[in-house]
C-alpha positions in Angstrom: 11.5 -19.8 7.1 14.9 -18.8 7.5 17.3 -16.1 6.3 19.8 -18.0 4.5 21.8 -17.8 1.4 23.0 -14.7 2.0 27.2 -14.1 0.7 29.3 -11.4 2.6 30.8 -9.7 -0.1 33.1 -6.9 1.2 34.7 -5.5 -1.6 32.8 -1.8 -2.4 30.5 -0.9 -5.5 31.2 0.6 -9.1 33.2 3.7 -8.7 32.2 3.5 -4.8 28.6 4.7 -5.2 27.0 4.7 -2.2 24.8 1.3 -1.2 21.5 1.2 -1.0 19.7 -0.5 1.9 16.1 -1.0 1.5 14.9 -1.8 4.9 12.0 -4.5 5.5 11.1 -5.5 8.9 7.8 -3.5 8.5 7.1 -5.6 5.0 8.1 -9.3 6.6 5.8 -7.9 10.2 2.8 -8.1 8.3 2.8 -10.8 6.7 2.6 -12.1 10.3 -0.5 -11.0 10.6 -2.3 -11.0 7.4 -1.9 -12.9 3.9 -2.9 -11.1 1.4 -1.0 -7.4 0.4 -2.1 -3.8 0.2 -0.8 -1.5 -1.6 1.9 -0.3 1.1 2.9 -4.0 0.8 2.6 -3.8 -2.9 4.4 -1.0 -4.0 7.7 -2.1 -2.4 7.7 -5.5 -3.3 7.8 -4.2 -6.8 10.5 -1.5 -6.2 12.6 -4.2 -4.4 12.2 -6.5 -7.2 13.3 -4.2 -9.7 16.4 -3.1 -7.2 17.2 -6.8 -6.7 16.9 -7.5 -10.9 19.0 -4.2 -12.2 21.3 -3.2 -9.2 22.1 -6.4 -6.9 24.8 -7.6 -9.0 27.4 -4.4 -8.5 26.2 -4.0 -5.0 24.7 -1.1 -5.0 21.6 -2.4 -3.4 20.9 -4.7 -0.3 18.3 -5.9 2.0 18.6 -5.5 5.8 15.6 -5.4 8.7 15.8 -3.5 11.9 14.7 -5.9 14.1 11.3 -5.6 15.8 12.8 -8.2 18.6 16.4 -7.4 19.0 16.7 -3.7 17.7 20.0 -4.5 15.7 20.0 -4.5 11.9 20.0 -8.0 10.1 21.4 -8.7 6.3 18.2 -10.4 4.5 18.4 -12.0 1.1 15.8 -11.3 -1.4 15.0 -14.4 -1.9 14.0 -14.1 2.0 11.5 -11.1 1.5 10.0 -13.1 -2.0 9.2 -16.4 -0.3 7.6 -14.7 2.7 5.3 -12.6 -0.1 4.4 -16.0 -1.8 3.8 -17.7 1.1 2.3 -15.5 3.7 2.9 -17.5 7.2 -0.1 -14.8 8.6 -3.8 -15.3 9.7 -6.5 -12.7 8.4 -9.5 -10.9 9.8 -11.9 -13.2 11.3 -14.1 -11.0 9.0 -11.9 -12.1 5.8 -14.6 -13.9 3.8 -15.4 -13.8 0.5 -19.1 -12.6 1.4 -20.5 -12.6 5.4 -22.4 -15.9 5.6 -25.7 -15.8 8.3 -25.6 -18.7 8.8 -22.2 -19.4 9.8 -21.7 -16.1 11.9 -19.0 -14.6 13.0 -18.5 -16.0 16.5 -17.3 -19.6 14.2 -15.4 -17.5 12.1 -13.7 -15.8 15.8 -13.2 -19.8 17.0 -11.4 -20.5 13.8 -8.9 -17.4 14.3 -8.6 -18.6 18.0 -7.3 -22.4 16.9 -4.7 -20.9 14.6 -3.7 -18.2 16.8 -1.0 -21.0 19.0 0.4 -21.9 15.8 1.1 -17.7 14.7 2.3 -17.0 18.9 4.9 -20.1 17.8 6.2 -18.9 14.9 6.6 -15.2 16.1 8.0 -16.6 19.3 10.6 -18.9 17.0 11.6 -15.7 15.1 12.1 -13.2 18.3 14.4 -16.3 19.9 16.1 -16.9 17.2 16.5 -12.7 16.7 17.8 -12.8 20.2 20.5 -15.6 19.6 21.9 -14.4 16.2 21.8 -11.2 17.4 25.8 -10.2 17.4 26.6 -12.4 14.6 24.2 -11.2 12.5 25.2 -7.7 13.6 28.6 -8.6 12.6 27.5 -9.6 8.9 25.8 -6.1 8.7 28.1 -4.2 9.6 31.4 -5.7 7.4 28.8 -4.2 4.4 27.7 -0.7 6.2 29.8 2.1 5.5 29.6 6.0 6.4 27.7 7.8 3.8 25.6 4.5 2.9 21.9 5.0 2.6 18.8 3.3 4.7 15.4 3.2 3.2 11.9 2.6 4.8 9.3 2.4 2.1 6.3 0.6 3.7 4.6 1.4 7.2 7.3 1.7 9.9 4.9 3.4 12.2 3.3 -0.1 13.3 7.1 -1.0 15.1 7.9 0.7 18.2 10.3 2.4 18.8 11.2 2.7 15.3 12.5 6.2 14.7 14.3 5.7 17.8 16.3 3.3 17.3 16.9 4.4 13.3 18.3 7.7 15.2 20.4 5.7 16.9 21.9 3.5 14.2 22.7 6.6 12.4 24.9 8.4 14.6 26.0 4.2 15.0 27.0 3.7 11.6 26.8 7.2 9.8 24.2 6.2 7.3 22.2 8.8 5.4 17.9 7.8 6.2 15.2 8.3 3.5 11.6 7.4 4.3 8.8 7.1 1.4 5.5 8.9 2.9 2.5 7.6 1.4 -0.2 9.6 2.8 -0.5 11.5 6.2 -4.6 10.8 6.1 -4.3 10.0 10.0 -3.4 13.7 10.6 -4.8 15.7 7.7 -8.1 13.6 7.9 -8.3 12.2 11.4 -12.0 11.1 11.3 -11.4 8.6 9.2 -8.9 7.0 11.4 -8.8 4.9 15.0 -7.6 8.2 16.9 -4.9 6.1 18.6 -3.2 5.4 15.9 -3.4 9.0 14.6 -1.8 9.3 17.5 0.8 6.9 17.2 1.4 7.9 13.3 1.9 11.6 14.3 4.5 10.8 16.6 6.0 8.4 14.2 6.0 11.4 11.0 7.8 13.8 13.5 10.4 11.2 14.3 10.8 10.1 10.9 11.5 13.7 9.4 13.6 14.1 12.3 15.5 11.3 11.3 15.8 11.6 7.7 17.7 13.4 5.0 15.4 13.2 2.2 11.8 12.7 2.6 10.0 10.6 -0.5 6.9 11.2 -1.6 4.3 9.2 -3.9 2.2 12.3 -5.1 2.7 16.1 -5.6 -0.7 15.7 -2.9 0.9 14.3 -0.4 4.2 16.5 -0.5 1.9 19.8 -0.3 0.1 17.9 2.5 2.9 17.6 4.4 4.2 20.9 3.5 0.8 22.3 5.0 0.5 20.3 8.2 4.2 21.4 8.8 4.5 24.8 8.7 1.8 25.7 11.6 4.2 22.8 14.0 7.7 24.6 12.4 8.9 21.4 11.8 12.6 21.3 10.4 12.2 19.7 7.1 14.8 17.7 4.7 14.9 17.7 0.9 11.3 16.2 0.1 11.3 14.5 -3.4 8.1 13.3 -5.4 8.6 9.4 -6.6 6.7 8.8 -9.8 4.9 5.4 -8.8 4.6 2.6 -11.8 1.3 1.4 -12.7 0.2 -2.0 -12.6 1.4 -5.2 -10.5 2.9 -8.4 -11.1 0.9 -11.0 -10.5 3.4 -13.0 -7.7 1.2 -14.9 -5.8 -1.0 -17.3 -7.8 -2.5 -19.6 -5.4 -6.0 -18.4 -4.1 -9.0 -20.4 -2.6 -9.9 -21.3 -6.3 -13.4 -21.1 -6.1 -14.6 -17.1 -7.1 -17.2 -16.7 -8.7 -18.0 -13.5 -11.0 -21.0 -12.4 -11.5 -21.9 -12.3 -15.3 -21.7 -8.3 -15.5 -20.5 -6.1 -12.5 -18.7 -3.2 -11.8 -16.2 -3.0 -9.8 -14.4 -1.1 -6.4 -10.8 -2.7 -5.6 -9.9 -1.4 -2.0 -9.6 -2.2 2.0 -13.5 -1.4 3.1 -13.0 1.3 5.5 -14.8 4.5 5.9 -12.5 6.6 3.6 -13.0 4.7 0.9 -16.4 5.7 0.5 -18.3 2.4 0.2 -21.3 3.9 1.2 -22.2 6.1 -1.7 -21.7 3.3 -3.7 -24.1 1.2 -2.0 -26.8 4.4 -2.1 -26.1 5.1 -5.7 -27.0 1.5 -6.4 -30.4 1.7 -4.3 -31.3 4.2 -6.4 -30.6 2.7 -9.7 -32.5 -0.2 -8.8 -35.3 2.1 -8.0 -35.2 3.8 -11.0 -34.2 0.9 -13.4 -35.1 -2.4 -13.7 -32.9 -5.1 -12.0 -32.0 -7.1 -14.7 -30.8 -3.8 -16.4 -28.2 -2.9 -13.4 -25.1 -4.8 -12.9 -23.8 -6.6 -9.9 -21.3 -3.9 -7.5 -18.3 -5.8 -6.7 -16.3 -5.0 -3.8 -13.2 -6.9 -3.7 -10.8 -5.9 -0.8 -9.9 -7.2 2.9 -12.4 -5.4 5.6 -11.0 -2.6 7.4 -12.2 0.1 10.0 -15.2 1.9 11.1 -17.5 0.3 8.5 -19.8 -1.9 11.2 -22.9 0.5 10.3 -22.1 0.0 6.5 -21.8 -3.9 7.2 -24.7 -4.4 9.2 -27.0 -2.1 6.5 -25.7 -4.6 3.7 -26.9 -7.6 5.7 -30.3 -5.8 6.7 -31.2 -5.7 2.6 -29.4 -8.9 2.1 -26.8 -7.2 0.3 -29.2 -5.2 -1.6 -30.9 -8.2 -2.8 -28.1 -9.5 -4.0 -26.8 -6.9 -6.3 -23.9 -6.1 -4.0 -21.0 -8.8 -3.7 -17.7 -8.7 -1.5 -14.5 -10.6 -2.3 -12.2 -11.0 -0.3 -8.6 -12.4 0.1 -7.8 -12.8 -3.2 -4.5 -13.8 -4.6 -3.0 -11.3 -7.5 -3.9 -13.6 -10.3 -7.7 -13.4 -9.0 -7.6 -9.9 -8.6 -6.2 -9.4 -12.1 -8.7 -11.6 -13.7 -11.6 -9.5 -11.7 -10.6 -6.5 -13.0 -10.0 -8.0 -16.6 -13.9 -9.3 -16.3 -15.8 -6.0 -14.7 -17.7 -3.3 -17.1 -15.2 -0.5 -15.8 -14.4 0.1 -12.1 -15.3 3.0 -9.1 -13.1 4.9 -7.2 -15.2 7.0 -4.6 -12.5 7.7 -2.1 -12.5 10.8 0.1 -9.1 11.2 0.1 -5.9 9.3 -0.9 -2.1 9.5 -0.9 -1.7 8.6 -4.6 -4.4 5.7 -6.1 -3.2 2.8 -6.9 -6.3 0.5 -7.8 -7.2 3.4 -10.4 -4.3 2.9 -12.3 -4.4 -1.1 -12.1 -7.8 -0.2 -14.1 -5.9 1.8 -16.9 -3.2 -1.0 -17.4 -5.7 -3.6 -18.0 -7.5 -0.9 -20.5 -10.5 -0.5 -18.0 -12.4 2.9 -17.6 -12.7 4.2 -14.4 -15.1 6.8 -13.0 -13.5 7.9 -9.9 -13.5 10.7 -6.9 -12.3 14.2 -8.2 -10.5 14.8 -4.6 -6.9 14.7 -3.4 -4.0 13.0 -5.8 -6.5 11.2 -8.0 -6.6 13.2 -10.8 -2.6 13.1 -10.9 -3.2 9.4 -11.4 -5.4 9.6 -15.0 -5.6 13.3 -15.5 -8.5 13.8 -18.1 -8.3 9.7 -19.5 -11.5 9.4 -16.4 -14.3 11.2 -15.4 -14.8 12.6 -11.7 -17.2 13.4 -9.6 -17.3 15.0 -6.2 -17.1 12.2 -3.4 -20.0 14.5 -1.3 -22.7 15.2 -4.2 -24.3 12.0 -4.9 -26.6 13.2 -7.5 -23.3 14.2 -9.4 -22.0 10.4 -8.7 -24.9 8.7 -10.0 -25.0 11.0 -13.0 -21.5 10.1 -14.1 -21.9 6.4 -13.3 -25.3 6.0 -14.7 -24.0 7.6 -18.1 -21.4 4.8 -18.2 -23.8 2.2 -17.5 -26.3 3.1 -19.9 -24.7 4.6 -22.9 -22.5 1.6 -24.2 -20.9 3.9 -27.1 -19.6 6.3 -24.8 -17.9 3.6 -22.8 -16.6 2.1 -25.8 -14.9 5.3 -26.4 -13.7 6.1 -23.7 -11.7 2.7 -23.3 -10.5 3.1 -27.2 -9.2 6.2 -26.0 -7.5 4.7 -23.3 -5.8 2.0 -25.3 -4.8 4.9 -28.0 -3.2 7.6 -25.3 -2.1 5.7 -21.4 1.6 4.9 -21.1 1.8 3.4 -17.6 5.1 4.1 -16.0 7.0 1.4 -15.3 8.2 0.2 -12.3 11.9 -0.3 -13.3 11.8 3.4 -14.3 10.4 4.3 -10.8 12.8 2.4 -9.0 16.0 3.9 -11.2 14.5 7.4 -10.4 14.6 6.3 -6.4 18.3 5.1 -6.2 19.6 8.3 -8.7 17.6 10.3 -6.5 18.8 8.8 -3.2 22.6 8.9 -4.5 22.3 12.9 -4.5 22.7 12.8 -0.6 26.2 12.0 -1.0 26.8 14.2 -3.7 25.4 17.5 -2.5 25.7 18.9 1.2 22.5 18.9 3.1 19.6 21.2 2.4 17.4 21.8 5.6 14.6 23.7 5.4 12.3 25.4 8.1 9.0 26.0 7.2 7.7 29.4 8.5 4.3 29.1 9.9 1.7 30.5 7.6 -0.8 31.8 10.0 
């Protein structure tokens, strides 16, 4: 795939607003790796979608990558950043299968990874070359667009290129941009355990550099801003306006080609996330021992888990396995394109959401916009998600999860209420207004001087 299509236009915006630059090289770097989104992939494609539809036309928005290869910033068409979306060039876990098979193991699924991996070195080795001989001229392109006082924002997860904030430090005092960066969580610092401690390590390094860097700090929860405020003030960091972006609700459905052979099972409920030990998988899977216990299994539904496989969930895995997946009652799905994840959703009873701890929480409200109850963890920014349209219960007292998920399984009028009520009083945000919100608020920087503020250390 190649950048192309792309018309140098030099002549300025309407009434010389600043432009907008939504950088992407983190966004187009994973999809060398994997093929199907989550939700740091997801939540810019449909800001950059909205930029390209409402504010492409008078300039005020463009696409550019800092490259991962070359260092230099690139101009990238839209069209660029859609095509690699809907047709993800990546490989996936050699664990990304709809449901671990025994009989195939993993070491074939390992040998399959293997025989694709010469064709992925190509194709990254195809774009670093071609990177490294378009270098100046695509350099060139860039800058006849940049302007002092233009603004550069990273939405997605920058922390996996190194080097990053250095070399965005650099372009700025370059060019004399103006840098925003959208935080979604800071989970590897505020919640370490849950993480590979390298790349806690590597993300702290990355958050100081970035708040360094930038001149407003984005947000996607009133959580996660008083997060960082609080990890901040013991380090005195120095930090720039920070600004809460309202996230939309709901996705589009982009890519439509899956492996078109799920299979639902006839009534289940269902948990849409990465299986990682944060998520909180395990409850779920000890909540549903004990209904089958204390019910009879015909009388309790299937638990879905439909996500890729993540981190620090071997023990989990190899339990499932042990009890043959609980006899069957617990099913994962996995890789599955946005029109099989929507009709999932659309087909389950209501959906869990048992995480210990989030930056916003996205997959509860997918289940509002389809009109799906949801009975979720009371902890972090998850109640800023539903407010009181959900019941919660606390992530650590499992007698308190299974009594608010056994009342929705077993007391069909109360569900059915619930969900009325849902269809009578949810308004997801959009996001078109999210994304109008994001370039107003990113055009203050030009329009007011800067506002630094150091954080005094609270203890």
């Amino acid at each position: 795939m190649r950048e192309v299509g792309i018309k140098v236009d030099c002549s300025r915006r309407v009434a010389d607003l600043p432009i907008v630059w939504f950088e992407v090289e983190d966004f187009l770097r994973y999809f060398d790796h994997f093929q199907r989104p989550t939700g740091t992939q997801r939540v810019p494609l449909e800001i950059f979608s909205e930029a390209e539809r409402h504010y492409s036309h008078t300039g005020r928005v463009r696409f550019c990558r800092l490259s991962a290869y070359t260092n230099r910033f690139q101009l990238v068409d839209f069209n660029f950043i859609m095509s690699t979306y809907l047709n993800p060039p990546g490989i996936d876990s050699p664990l990304g299968k709809t449901r671990p098979d025994r009989s195939q193991g993993t070491l074939r699924e390992i040998s399959r990874t293997i025989g694709r991996l010469p064709r992925y070195a190509s194709r990254v080795t195809r774009t670093a070359v071609r990177d490294f001989l378009e270098a100046r001229r695509q350099q060139r392109r860039f800058e006849q667009l940049m302007t002092p006082g233009d603004i550069v924002v990273s939405l997605g997860a920058s922390w996996g290129i190194p080097g990053y904030g250095r070399h965005i430090a650099a372009a700025k005092k370059k060019y004399g941009f103006k840098f925003s960066i959208l935080i979604h969580d800071i989970i590897p610092l505020a919640n370490d355990a849950f993480v590979d401690q390298r790349h806690a390590a590597r993300f702290g390094n990355w958050l100081h550099e970035m708040i360094s860097n930038a001149d407003m700090v984005l947000t996607v929860s009133k959580y996660s801003r008083d997060d960082l405020l609080r990890l901040s003030a013991p380090a005195r960091w120095s930090l720039p306006p920070i600004e809460v972006l309202e996230m939309g609700a709901g996705f589009t459905s982009w890519q439509t080609i899956g492996r078109n052979d799920i299979r639902l099972p006839e009534r289940f409920v269902l948990f849409v996330s990465t299986i990682e030990i944060r998520k909180n998988h395990r409850l779920l899977v000890r909540l549903w021992r004990r209904l089958l216990e204390q019910h009879d299994a015909a009388d309790v539904p299937e638990l879905v888990f439909a996500g890729r496989v993540g981190w620090l969930i071997d023990d989990l895995l190899a339990d499932l396995a042990a009890t043959n997946y609980l006899g069957g009652k617990v099913v994962m799905l996995n890789d599955l394109s946005d029109v099989e994840l929507r009709e999932t959703i659309q087909s389950c009873l209501f959906t869990v959401f048992p995480s210990l701890c989030e930056g916003w929480g996205l997959p509860v409200a997918e289940s509002l916009v389809h009109g799906k109850f949801c009975v979720a963890s009371n902890r972090t920014s998850l109640p800023e998600v539903a407010g009181d349209l959900i019941d919660y219960f606390d992530p650590t007292n499992e007698d308190d999860a299974l009594e608010k998920i056994r009342r929705v399984l077993f007391d069909p009028d109360y569900l059915a209420a619930r969900e009325e009520r849902l269809r009578t009083e949810y308004r997801p945000p959009s996001w078109a207004n999210c994304t109008h919100k994001l370039i107003g608020t990113l055009e203050q920087l030009t329009r007011a001087p800067e506002a630094m503020t150091i954080l005094e250390s609270t203890g």
